[in-house]
Phi, psi and omega in degrees: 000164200264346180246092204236071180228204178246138203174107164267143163259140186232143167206167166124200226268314199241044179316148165297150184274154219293132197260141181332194212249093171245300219209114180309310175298129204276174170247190187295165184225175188268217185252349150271105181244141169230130207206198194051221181222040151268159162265181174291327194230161186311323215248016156089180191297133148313158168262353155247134219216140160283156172291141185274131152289141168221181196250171175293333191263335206210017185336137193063018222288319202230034179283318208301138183245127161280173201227108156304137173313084155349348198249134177272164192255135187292150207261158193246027155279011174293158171282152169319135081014112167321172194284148186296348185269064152201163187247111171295127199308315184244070164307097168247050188271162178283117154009130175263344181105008166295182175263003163232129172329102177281177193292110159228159180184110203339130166340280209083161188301286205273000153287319175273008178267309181272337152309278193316326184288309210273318198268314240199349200073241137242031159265138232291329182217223181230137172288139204286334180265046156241013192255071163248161135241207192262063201274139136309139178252152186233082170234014186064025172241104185321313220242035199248113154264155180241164194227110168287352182193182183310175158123280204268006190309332204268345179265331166303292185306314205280311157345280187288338181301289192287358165281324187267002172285340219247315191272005181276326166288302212252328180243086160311148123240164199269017145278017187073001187284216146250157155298173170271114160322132172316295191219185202268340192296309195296336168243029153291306203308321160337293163341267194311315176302323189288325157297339202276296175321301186316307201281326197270357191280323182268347165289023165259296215302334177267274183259341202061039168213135167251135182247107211240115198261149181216156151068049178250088182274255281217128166304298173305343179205085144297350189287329167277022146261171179249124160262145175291129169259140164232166194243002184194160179264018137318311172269006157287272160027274188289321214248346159315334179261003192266148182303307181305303166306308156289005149283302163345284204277010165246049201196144199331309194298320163007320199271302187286335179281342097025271143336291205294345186268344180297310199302314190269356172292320177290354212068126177320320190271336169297308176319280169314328168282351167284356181267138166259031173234075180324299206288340174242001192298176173192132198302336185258122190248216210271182219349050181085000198273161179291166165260177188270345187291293190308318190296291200293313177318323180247010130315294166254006210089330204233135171284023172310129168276001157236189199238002183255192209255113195087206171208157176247144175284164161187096193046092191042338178319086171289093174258125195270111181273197190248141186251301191335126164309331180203181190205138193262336166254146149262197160198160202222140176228149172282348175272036172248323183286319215246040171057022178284313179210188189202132201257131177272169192284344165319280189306331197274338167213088190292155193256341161287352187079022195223140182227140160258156183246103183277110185203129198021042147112001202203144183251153187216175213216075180276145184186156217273150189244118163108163187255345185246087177280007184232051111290170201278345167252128188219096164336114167217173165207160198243150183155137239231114172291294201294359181210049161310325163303316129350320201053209194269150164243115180287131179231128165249146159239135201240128181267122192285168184280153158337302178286005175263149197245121202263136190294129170309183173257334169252075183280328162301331199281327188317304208289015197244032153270315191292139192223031199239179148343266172354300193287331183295319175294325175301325179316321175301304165334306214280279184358302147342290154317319183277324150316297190291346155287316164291337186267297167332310191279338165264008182261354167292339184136325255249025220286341170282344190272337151308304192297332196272317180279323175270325162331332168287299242265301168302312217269331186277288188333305168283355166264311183311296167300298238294305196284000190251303194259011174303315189271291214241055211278013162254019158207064131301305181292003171276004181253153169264170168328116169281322187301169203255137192306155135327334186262345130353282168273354147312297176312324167299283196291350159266342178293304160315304150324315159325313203288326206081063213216072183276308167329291184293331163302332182286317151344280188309316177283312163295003191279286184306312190260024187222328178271280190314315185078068189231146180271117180293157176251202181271327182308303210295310180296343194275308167309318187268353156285322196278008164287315185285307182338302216276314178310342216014058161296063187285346164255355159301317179274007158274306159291317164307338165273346177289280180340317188273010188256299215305309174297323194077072208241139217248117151286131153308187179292322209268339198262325169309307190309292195311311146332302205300285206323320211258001163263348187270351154279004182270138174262356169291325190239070179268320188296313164284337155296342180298300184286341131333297205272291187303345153285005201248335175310303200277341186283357228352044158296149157328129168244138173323163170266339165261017164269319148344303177294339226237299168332299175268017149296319137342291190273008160271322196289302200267352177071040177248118158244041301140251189303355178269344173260344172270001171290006196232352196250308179287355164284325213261338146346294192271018170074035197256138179261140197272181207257164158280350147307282211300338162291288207282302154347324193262330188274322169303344191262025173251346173327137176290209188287181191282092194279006148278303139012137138257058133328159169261135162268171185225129202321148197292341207249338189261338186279321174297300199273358171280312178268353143318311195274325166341264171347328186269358163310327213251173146257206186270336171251029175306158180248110165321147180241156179293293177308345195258313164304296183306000151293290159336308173311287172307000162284309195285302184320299170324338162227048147100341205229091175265316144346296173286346171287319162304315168314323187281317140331301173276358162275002204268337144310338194246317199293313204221071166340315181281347176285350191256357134258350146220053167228078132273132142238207203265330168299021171229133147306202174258351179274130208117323171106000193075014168259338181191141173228216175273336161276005149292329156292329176295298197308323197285313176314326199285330222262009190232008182311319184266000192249164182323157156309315171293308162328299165325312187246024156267354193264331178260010153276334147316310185289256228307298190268319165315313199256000181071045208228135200256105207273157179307138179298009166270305158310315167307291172307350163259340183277307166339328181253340166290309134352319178246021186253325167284317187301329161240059149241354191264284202242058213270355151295331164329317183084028167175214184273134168272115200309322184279353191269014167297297223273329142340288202304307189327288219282316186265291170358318156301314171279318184309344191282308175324302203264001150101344177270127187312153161214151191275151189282015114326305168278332202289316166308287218288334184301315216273332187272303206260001172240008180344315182270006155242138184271357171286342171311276190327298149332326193261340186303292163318324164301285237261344145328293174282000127327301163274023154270000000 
């Protein structure tokens, strides 16, 4: 460790309260560190603790004492509750914060078995990307939640379609679009409205009560939640704003629970007769993904299974349609496009201006700028919760005129008709058209039927000369150049760029300049870097930069960047991205704010923490506000050596200045990001001070507040509370690999039980042999398992069981030997026996 003298550190649940202001930087520690909630020694946690240093630069940086949830988990031997669609008499459910208590009262065993069946089917467990709640992404787009995995995109898009109708309402701008939000409060309120809307919107279409599920710990056993009934939508409202619920429903469960109150607001048996298969339907379809049922439910109210309009007969069959008179969301789907089904005019034109979008399994979210969409210029704009970090994407549609002439399909054979002036002027237009058409289909995804239209657009263009100048070769020159322009194919290479489709840009350059035999220009080089860029293609972009000194072709700034990007994750072409940066640097031209971002992604790949404060002192020179990737990129780049690497490690005086200047990244009122603390993380572990990185961890509820409702990116769930997740941990597990037993599992008791951090069957499994491998090589007199060091082996055994990971009849032998004398041991040791026999 870069930190050795004597000095304990305690961080976790049960800290000593918080010690002055001393030092930014850690100093030496003993050999004993204590933290979670095991103590370190037999005789259990101390009661007294030394205190953690924090710095002055970071005040209060390591005090936060976390608070376990107060509320206990109910046992599930309780007897049923009446059914939620009746009103209980003795309501024990917790107060939601309405102005009249509402009626609440536990599922039960048999109502949540037919719940669960109507949401999952019959399958044994549930797909993991629904273990979410409702978190914020802190991508500068307000009404953007993040999804942490497949799945839940179609109850997440339908969310935000009505957080942004509501913030649209409440913050106008005055191009109809929204405004920038105030504050973090408003679109919790945003949120909460938008749930509220929803839920009293399918309670008109039924009884007019929303049955509001809370106090949902286990996805899998619903019978131990509690339901509200409420009766107007105020107390939906209200009680959707109370402080408790909203932590709830920002929590793994948030999502599901959610669902379940939309299912039971409508009722189950309604939900199945809005369908047309009652007997098999399910809300979940194949990997986890929403149906069409579930999407129309928190859409229109009704769990209808298509998407037009009414209802259709089909040989006696009665399919069941959208009944509403109008839908304030729509939906535009691509399997529309491909003559798979069909979208009615309701959905196709919504009053609010806003769609969700279905396209290969995932819904996304389009909406209209201006109030008049069916004027001939129209605004839009698109955005994909799965590429948050991207933002919103601006679309004009433009309605072409009567007179306009739109590419044929035989468009060369068209133009060797025309034989006047005229037509030769017209070619660049109609070329144009064709481009824009081909850059349109691949940047929709389409890349073969782009690749296919200019392959027609050549193979027709050269048998037409060929034969023009066969027939008629003394007035060939009055026609114009039948092969097809360069600027065709730049347009093939920004529709590719969109895809990240560098292999094929790679192609595409040799098809033009070895086939066509056309000399590239700066566009075509500007397009095909910026194809390596999105690709992180670095040696696609090392020839194309050879290519462009051979032609002696002068690259732009934007195209220098577009290199700078697609080199910078590489540590092979670390001197060209250098000479990159510094060229662009040396023009005095403007520089973009993502060649900054692309720059200090450079120095986190190659670790020149040399160059980070001053790129990071010339953003702000230029008035570029840097991405929250690129901050954390710039803060990774203090890392120590490499622990495969023959690197020199480094040294305590150099390790102290490495995390001073980490630190001089931010300013003193940065708002921390969940990636950006899990920079930190990999700094301090990476140079010896993983102790104090736990530390950091567990103040990060008291430090920095605003992380538990917006510092989402997209490597964070909801898991955790948003204060930490599971890439928050891997640096410190890895980095504690070496150290006791005890140590070891005070660090995954911190993760598990401190941060409510749920770990991965990949964290299990490393973790699983280490526990049985250490507990008696640590203490092998004893002669087995140390009766206190059970309960570590116990919590992971319980968990590897939860989750279905195998463990080997090695380890099952070694259990069977060295734990003998405990029996929760032994116990879980015969389960897992009887599984694999």
């Amino acid at each position: 460790m870069a930190s050795g003298s004597n000095r304990e550190v305690a961080f976790g649940r049960r800290t000593a309260r918080p010690a002055t202001t001393e030092t930014l930087l850690p100093k030496g520690r003993s050999e004993t560190a204590k933290f979670g909630r095991r103590a370190m020694k037999d005789a259990g946690l101390s009661s007294v603790r030394p205190p953690v240093p924090y710095s002055n630069r970071l005040s209060g940086f390591a005090g936060g004492l976390l608070k376990r949830d107060a509320e206990g988990c109910q046992s599930d031997d309780e007897d049923d509750t009446p059914s939620v669609f009746r009103r209980a008499t003795n309501p024990r459910a917790p107060r939601l914060g309405t102005a009249q208590d509402p009626i609440s009262e536990r599922i039960g065993s048999a109502l949540s078995t037919e719940l669960r069946r109507l949401v999952f089917g019959d399958a044994p467990g549930y797909p993991s990307g629904w273990r979410q709640g409702f978190c914020f992404a802190d991508c500068g787009v307000p009404y953007c939640l993040v999804q942490a995995r497949g799945g839940p995109c179609g109850v997440l898009a339908a969310v935000m379609a009505f957080m942004l109708k509501l913030m649209r309402e409440e913050f106008p701008a005055g191009d109809g679009g929204l405004a920038t939000i105030a504050s973090p409060s408003d679109r919790v309120l945003s949120s909460r409205g938008a749930m509220a809307d929803i839920l009293w919107g399918i309670a008109e279409s039924s009884t007019g009560v929303v049955y509001l599920v809370h106090n949902l710990r286990s996805i899998e056993r619903p019978q131990r939640a509690s339901v509200s009934t409420l009766t107007g939508k105020a107390e939906v409202i209200t009680a959707l704003e109370a402080s408790t619920l909203y932590e709830q429903y920002s929590r793994d469960t948030g999502l599901i629970s959610f669902v379940y109150s939309a299912l039971l607001t409508r009722g189950l048996d309604s939900v199945r007769e809005d369908t047309d298969d009652p007997e098999r339907v399910t809300m979940l379809g194949d990997h986890g993904y929403c149906t069409q049922e579930l999407v129309n439910l928190l859409l229109v109210g009704r769990a209808a299974s298509n998407t037009f309009d009414g209802y259709r007969d089909l040989d006696g069959l009665t399919l069941r349609g959208i009944q509403a008179a109008s839908c304030p969301i729509g939906l535009l789907s691509l399997y529309e496009h491909f003559k798979c089904l069909e979208v009615g005019e309701k959905l196709k034109h919504p009053t609010a201006g806003i769609w969700l979008v279905c396209a290969e399994s995932h819904y996304s979210l389009l909406y209209a700028i201006g109030p008049n969409v069916d004027s001939d210029v129209v605004e839009l704009r698109y955005f994909d919760q799965l590429m948050a970090d991207e933002g919103e994407y601006r679309i004009t549609l433009r309605r072409p005129s009567r007179g306009t002439v739109e590419p044929p399909r035989g468009l060369l054979r068209a133009l060797v008709t025309i034989k006047t002036q005229s037509g030769a002027e017209e070619l660049s237009r109609l070329y144009a058209l064709a481009g824009a058409a081909i850059e349109a289909t691949a940047a929709e995804g389409d890349v073969p039927a782009a690749r296919q239209l200019v392959a027609r657009m050549e193979s027709e263009g050269d048998v037409t000369a060929n034969h023009k100048s066969f027939n008629d070769s003394r007035r060939s020159d009055k026609f114009p150049r039948l092969p097809i322009p360069l600027s065709v194919y730049s347009a093939l290479a920004r529709g590719l760029a969109s895809q990240g489709r560098g292999a094929d840009c790679a192609r595409l350059w040799d098809h033009v300049t070895k086939w066509r035999l056309l000399k590239p220009d700066s566009d075509f080089f500007e397009a095909s870097l910026h194809c390596g860029a999105t690709a992180k293609d670095p040696d696609l972009a090392t020839r194309l930069l050879s290519e462009a000194e051979a032609h002696g072709v002068h690259l732009s700034h934007l195209a220098r960047s577009h290199a700078l990007g697609a080199v910078a994750h590489s540590r092979k072409h670390s001197r060209t991205a250098w000479e990159l940066y510094s060229s662009m640097v040396s023009s005095r031209e403007p520089i973009a704010c993502i060649t900054f971002d692309r720059a200090l992604t450079a120095c986190s790949t190659n670790r020149w923490h040399n160059a980070v404060l001053s790129i990071v002192r010339s953003a702000e020179q230029c008035a570029c506000q840097l991405s929250e990737a690129a901050i954390a990129h710039a803060i990774r780049a203090f890392r120590g050596a490499r622990p495969s690497s023959e690197e020199v490690a480094v040294s305590a005086a150099a390790a102290e200045l490495r995390l001073r200047n980490a630190w001089g990244v931010i300013r003193e009122d940065h708002r921390m990001t969940l990636r950006q603390m899990n920079a930190f993380v990999e700094v301090y572990c990476s140079l010896g001070y993983w102790q104090e990185a736990v530390s950091l961890v567990l103040s990060a509820r008291e430090r920095w507040p605003w992380m538990g409702d917006g510092a989402k990116t997209e490597e964070s769930g909801c898991d955790g509370g948003g204060y930490a997740n599971v890439h928050t941990f891997k640096p410190i597990l890895a980095a504690v690999q070496g150290e006791s037993f005890e140590e070891y599992f005070a660090v995954w008791d911190a993760m598990v039980l401190d941060c409510s951090v749920t770990p991965t069957p990949e964290l299990m499994k490393e973790a699983l042999p280490h526990a049985l491998v250490r507990q008696t090589s640590v203490f092998p007199s004893f002669g087995g398992m140390r009766t206190s060091m059970a309960s570590g082996v116990v919590q992971l055994l319980e968990l590897a069981y939860s989750r279905g990971i195998a463990i080997s009849q090695d380890q099952l032998d070694q259990l069977r030997r060295d734990a003998s004398h405990v029996p929760a041991v032994q116990q879980l040791v015969r389960i897992c026996t009887h599984l694999k026999g």
